[in-house]
Each structure stands twice: as C-alpha cells, then as structure tokens.
C-alpha angles and dihedrals in degrees: 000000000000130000118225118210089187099183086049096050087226127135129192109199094173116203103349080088131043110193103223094344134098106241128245102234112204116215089172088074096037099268127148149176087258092048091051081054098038080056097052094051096053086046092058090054093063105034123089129203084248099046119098115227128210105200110194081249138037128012132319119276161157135290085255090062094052081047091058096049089050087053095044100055099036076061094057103041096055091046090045077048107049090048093047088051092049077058103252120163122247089259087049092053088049095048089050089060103215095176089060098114089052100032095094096053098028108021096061099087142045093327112058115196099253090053087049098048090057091052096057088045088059089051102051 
C-alpha cells in the first residue's frame, strides 16, 4: 500500500520501508522476510531519483535509501539462510551476528539486531 502526491512528486510507502531501522516483520498478520523483500522490490518500481519517500518509520528519503534497505535485507536473509541451513539454533544464529555489517545504521532504534535476527530465522 503506498500513496502517490504526483504533483508533489512525493510518495508514502508506510511500513514496507523503515528508514534506518530493521524492520518488525509480523507474521501474525502473515507477514515474512520474503514478503519485506518482496516489498522493497515493488517499492523500487515505482520510485524515481527525483521522488521523496516517506518510509512508516525515520526520516524521509531517496530511492537509494529504499535501495539500501532492500540490500541490506536480501543480505540478511541469505546469511541468516545459509546458518539456519548448517543447522545452526536460533541462539547460535544470534551469536554469529549476522546483521554486524548493518548494525551500526540499522540496528540503533526500535529493532536491535538480535530481535531482528530472530525475525529473519522465523522467516527461512
């Protein structure tokens, strides 16, 4: 769900992008790590360089931040991925950090890299 201001040039895409925050990913509500990516993705084929974005959370940006965000949970999700297949628990996952490279931009808020990380392990 996103709302266009075309004459502003201004698009709100809500909660499917969290400026400089890992995301909470509801599974309650069927949502998923794929889904989150699948998100992003749709996001990216409507955005412009030029266009503003209001993410549900942070503060506004550019289609390279919502490029970023994409990156960086495609990342996490295959590294996440690739522990849980070598058969790795849920604690071991968490203590192998594989949010490290992203902690300090997206692991500073609401979502701390343990919690997301557990996120993503529910999700593969």
């Amino acid at each position: 769900i996103y709302v266009h201001f075309t004459d502003a040039d201004v698009i709100h895409v809500g909660d499917t992008w969290w400026n400089g925050d890992y995301p909470f990913i509801d599974y309650s509500t069927g949502g998923s790590i794929d889904r989150q990516i699948q998100a992003a993705d749709a996001n990216l084929r409507l955005i412009t360089d030029r266009m503003i974005v209001i993410p549900g959370h942070g503060p506004v940006g550019r289609r390279a931040d919502v490029v970023a965000f994409r990156d960086m949970l495609v990342t996490v999700r295959s590294d996440v991925a690739a522990l849980k297949k070598q058969g790795r628990t849920l604690e071991q996952t968490v203590a192998a950090k594989p949010t490290a490279a992203f902690d300090a931009k997206w692991g500073q808020f609401l979502i701390n890299p343990a919690t997301f990380t557990a996120l993503v392990y529910q999700g593969v």
